[in-house]
Structures are given as structure tokens and as C-alpha cells.
N, C-alpha and C positions, 0 to 999 in steps of 0.2 A: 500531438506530442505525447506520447506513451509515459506513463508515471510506472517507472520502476524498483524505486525509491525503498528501502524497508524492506530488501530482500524482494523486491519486486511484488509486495503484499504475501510476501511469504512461500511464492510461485517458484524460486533460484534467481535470482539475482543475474548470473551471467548466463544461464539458458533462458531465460524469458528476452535477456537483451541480446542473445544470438539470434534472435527468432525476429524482434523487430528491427537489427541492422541489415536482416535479408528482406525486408517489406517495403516494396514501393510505395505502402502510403503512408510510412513512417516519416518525418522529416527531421524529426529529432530526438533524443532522448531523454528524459528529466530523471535528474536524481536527488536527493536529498542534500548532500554537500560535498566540500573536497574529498572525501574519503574515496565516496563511491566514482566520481566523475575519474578518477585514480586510478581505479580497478577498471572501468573501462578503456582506458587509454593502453594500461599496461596488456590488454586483451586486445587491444588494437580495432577496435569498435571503428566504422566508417563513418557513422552518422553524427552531424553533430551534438555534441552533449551539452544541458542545461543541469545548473546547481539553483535547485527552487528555493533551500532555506539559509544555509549558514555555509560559512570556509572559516578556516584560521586566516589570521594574518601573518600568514608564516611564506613569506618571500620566495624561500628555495621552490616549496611547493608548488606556489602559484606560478612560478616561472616556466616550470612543465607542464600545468593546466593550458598556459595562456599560447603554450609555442603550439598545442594542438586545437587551437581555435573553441575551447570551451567557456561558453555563457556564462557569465555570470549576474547572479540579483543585486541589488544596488540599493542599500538603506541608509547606507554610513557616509559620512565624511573621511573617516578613516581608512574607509574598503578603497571610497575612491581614489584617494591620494594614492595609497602602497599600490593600485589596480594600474593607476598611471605610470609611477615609476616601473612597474613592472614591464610596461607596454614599451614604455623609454627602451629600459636591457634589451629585451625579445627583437624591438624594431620592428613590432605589427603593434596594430591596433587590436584594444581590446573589446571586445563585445561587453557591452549589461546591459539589461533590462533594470527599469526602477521600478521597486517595489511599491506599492501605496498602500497602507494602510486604512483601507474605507471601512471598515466597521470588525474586523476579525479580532481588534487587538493582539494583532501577533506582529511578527518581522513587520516593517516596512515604514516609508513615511508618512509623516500626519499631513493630509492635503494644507492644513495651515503650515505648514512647514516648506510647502512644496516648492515655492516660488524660491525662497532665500537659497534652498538646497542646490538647484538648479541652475543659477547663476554662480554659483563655485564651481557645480561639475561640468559645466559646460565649455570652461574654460582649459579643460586638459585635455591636452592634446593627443593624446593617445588613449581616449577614450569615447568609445563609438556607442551612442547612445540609439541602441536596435531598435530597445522595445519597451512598453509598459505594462504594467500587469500589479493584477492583484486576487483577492482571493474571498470567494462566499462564503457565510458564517451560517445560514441555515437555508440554502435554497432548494431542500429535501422539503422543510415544513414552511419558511417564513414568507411568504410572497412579498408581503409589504416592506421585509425589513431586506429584501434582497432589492428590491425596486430600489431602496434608498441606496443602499452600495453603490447599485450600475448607477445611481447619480452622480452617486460622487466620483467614479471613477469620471463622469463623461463631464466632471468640473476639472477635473486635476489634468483631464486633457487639456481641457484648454487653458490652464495656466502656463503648460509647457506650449503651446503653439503660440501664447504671447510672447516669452521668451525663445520663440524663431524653433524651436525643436517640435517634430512630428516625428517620432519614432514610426518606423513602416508594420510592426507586426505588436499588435493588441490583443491582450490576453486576460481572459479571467475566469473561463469555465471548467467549473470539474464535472466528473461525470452527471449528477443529477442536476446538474444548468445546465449542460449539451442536451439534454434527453428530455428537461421539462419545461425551459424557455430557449424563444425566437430574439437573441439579443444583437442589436444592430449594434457593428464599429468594431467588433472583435472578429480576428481572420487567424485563430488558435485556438486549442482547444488543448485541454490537458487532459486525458484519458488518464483514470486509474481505477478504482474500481471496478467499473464494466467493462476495462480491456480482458478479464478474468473473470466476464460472466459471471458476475455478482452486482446485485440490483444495489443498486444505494437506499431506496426506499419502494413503500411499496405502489406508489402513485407513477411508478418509474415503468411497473410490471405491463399496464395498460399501455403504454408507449414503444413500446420495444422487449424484440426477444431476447435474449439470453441466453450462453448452455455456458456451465462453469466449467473451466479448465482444468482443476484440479481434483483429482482422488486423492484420497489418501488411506493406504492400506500395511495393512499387517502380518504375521501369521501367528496361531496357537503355538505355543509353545510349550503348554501341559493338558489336557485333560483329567479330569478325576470327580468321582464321587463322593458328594461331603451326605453327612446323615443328618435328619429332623434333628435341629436345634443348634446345629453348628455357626458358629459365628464368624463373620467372614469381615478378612479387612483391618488395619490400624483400629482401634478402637472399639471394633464390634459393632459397628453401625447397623452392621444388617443381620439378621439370624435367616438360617434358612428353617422355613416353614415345614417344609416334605424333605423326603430325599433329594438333593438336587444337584446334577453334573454341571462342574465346574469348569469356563474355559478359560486358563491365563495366557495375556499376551503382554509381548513386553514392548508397552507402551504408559508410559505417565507424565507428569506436570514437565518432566525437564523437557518432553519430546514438546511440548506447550497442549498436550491434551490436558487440558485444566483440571482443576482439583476439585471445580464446583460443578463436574459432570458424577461426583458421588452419588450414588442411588440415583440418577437424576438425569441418566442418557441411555441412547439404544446404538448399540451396533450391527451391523448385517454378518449373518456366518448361513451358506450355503444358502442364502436369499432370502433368508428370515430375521426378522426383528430378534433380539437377544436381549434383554435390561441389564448395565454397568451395577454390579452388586458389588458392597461397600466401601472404603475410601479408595480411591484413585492412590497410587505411590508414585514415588519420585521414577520410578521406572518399568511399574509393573503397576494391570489392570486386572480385576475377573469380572467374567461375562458368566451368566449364566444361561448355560444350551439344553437346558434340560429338554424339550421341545424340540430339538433339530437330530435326526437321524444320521447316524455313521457319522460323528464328527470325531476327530482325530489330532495328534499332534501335528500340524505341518500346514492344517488349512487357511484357507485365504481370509482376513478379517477387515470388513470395510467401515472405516470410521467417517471418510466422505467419500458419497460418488453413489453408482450403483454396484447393484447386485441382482442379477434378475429383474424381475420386474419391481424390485424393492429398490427406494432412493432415500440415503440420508445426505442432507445439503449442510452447509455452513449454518443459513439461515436459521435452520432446526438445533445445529449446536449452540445457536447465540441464544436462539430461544430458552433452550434448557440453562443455560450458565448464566442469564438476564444480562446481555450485553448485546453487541451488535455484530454483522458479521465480517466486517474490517479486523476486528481483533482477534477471531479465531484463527483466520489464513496469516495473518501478520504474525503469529506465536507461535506457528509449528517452526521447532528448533531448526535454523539453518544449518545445523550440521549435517541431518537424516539428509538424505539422498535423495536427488530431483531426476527422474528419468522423463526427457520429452519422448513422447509417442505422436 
């Protein structure tokens, strides 16, 4: 089940999910909440679609969600009543999965909770209880405390098979669980980072290959020659040392190329490294090419991907900006333009 959630990790949102409603080994789609499960309906998506975190409780809406057979998660007493009346109107049954709460403290219920919960929702009639599921809190580093999770998910199972319910499809792994534990009782899987060829960690790298999906490029849009001692940038962060040519491209913080890649990242121009010299702006970056031959206004600037035998990757952005590589591809602005090749 493909996680395309978050503008698909930044990837397009409805070309990343044109790409997996033509894939036979797709079975489903997950998205973040009613918003996006919305936009695929309205794009007329074939495959069935999951909402993993939150919906309004907003009637009209779910009324159109529910008549295209869209999943939904299940934490609340509240979701499931207005989910039943809903089922009531439509005259189908509604799908959810119940959320559980094993250690993330995020959405879902508290296994002590589980039993009470489940004896109200099992009573509406128009509510189809598919699936259960929950969600790892560190299975990139914690072994122990992921061990404890899949316990208590494989406890909360059987609370609900005392109360006569065995949901048919069990779910709890994200990429770095797929990739770095063998977990019996689960027949789903939620891809989201590695459907985009980005490692979750690096214990991941040993296990499985990789190639990332996305570039992301630019072009020069000035050339120019600044003279020893010129100061370059909001603030003057950087002086140039020598003579040194100047490439701008118009790229900054709004596009989500971050503001803490100041003096503090490299770009590819004609296959060559280039250093990001002083502050990043709201729309506008310089590179310095003083080192690349015949560069010009119009040329191609690679901020991820390759260039020749030159590669800057996400991973190396997160590096420089001390974050991780989730939040790089999740920031570039959904408005720039997704071309699939």
C-alpha cells in the first residue's frame, strides 16, 4: 500500500498516484486524510484509497468519500457513529481499520481501551471492520522498543478475537520495518519512503537497493563577475576572497530549498561541484562557478540528482541542513512543476 501522503513526499501528489493506480502490484493507496482521498476521487483514481491519519467530521464530505468505497482509520467513538450514519444514507457498508495506539503516542486507541471501544463499534451495522493497524515509533534504531509494539499489537489482536472480530488484513509496517524485520500476522505493508528510493536509515543501505526517483533542477539565470572583497548575500555573510564569477538561479526557501543550506551546500553546474555562497533568499540563490568553463545564462543547475558522473542526493542535503532526508523532498514547494519521465 504506497504512502503518497504529503504531496506524495514531495514527488506530485497526482503523478506519483497516476503511476501507482496503473501498477499491478499496487492494491491500494494511503493518503494522509479527507482532503487528499478527495483529490483522488475527484481524478478518478481506480485503486482503492486509505485515509491513515485524520477526516473532518463533516457529513457531506464523508458521504462522497464512503459512496467510492474509501477506507477509513478508526480511533474515535465519534468517527464511528457519524461513519455509521453515514453507511445508513449511502446503503453500503463502510470500511475502517482501527487504529491502535502501541507506543507512537499519536492517533489511535489505547490497547486498555480497546476492549470497551470495540463492543460499541461492533454493534453498527454499517460498519465493516476490515483491518487493524498501527504504527512503529523507532524501527530505524529501537529494536527493543519496536519488539514491544509488535507485542502489543499481537495483544490488542486478541482482545478483538475475544470479542468474535478478526479483521482479515493487518497492518503495521513502514518502510524501514519492511526492509529490516521478518514480522509474522501482518499481510500489508505501507511503502513510503523507499517507494522513492530513499533509504530510511542507514542499516537499511545493507539490505536493499535503492535509486531515487527524483531530480530536482534549475537554470542560471545571471552570470557575472563580482571583484576581491565583494560581499555577497542579505547580510554579507560571505565576502569573496579573489575575483570570483557569480551564478544566480532562481531558486530559494519558498521553493523549500532551505535557508540553512547558506554557505553550507554544493550544486552541480556542467558536472562540477559549485559552493551555495551567502544567504539563500526567498526566491533567489548564488552559486559560485568560478571553476566551470563556458557557463552561461540558460544553463542546467542540479540541486538533486546527477550530473555526469557527479551526484547530489537528498541525503547530502539533509546532511548539510542537520535534518533528515524526509523533510527535504517533503518541502520542495508543491507548486514548481513535477514532470514524470
Amino acid at each position: 500500500m504506497p504512502v503518497i501522503k504529503a504531496n506524495a513526499y514531495g514527488h506530485g501528489f497526482l503523478e506519483v498516484g497516476k503511476i501507482c493506480d496503473k501498477n499491478k502490484d499496487v492494491d491500494r493507496l494511503c493518503v494522509v486524510n479527507d482532503d487528499e482521498a478527495l483529490e483522488l476521487v475527484k481524478n478518478k483514481t481506480k485503486k482503492q484509497i486509505m485515509i491513515l491519519s485524520f477526516y473532518e467530521l463533516d457529513a457531506k464530505k464523508l458521504l462522497i468519500l464512503a459512496k467510492k468505497g474509501v477506507i477509513f482509520p478508526l480511533f474515535s467513538l465519534e468517527q464511528a457513529k457519524l461513519l455509521n450514519r453515514v453507511g445508513e444514507i449511502v446503503k453500503k457498508t463502510v470500511k475502517v481499520h482501527i487504529k491502535i495506539d502501541t507506543g507512537a503516542s499519536r492517533v489511535g486507541v489505547l490497547p486498555s481501551d480497546l476492549k470497551d471501544f470495540v463492543k460499541i463499534v461492533k454493534n453498527y451495522k454499517k460498519i465493516e471492520i476490515e483491518g487493524l493497524w498501527s504504527h512503529f515509533a523507532s524501527s530505524e534504531e529501537d529494536v527493543e522498543y519496536t519488539k514491544k509494539q509488535y507485542n502489543n499489537f499481537i495483544e490488542a489482536e486478541k482482545i478483538l478475537k475475544q470479542e468474535g472480530i478478526d479483521p482479515p488484513i493487518k497492518h503495521m509496517s513502514c518502510s524501514a520495518a519492511t526492509i529490516l524485520f521478518t514480522l509474522k500476522g501482518f499481510n500489508a505493508i505501507r511503502l513510503g519512503l523507499s517507494l522513492y528510493g530513499l533509504y530510511p536509515d542507514d542499516k537499511s543501505r545493507s539490505k536493499i537497493k535503492l535509486k531515487p526517483a527524483l531530480s530536482w533542477r534549475t537554470k542560471i539565470i545571471q552570470v557575472k563577475e563580482v571583484p576581491t572583497g565583494t560581499k555577497i548575500g542579505y547580510g554579507g555573510t560571505y565576502t569573496a576572497k579573489i575575483p570570483t564569477k557569480i551564478a544566480i538561479i532562481p531558486v530559494g526557501y519558498w521553493d523549500g530549498y532551505d535557508r540553512r543550506f547558506s554557505n553550507n551546500s554544493w550544486v552541480l553546474v556542467h558536472g562540477k561541484y559549485c559552493p551555495v555562497r551567502g544567504r539563500i533568499c526567498m526566491n533567489l540563490s548564488m552559486v559560485d562557478v568560478s571553476h566551470v568553463t563556458g557557463v552561461v545564462a540558460g544553463d542546467k543547475v542540479t540541486l538533486i540528482g546527477e550530473d555526469g558522473e557527479s551526484t547530489i542526493t537528498a541525503d547530502d542535503l539533509a546532511k548539510w541542513a542537520g535534518t533528515i532526508n524526509y523533510e527535504i523532498v517533503d518541502r520542495i514547494n508543491p507548486l514548481l512543476l513535477r514532470i514524470s519521465s
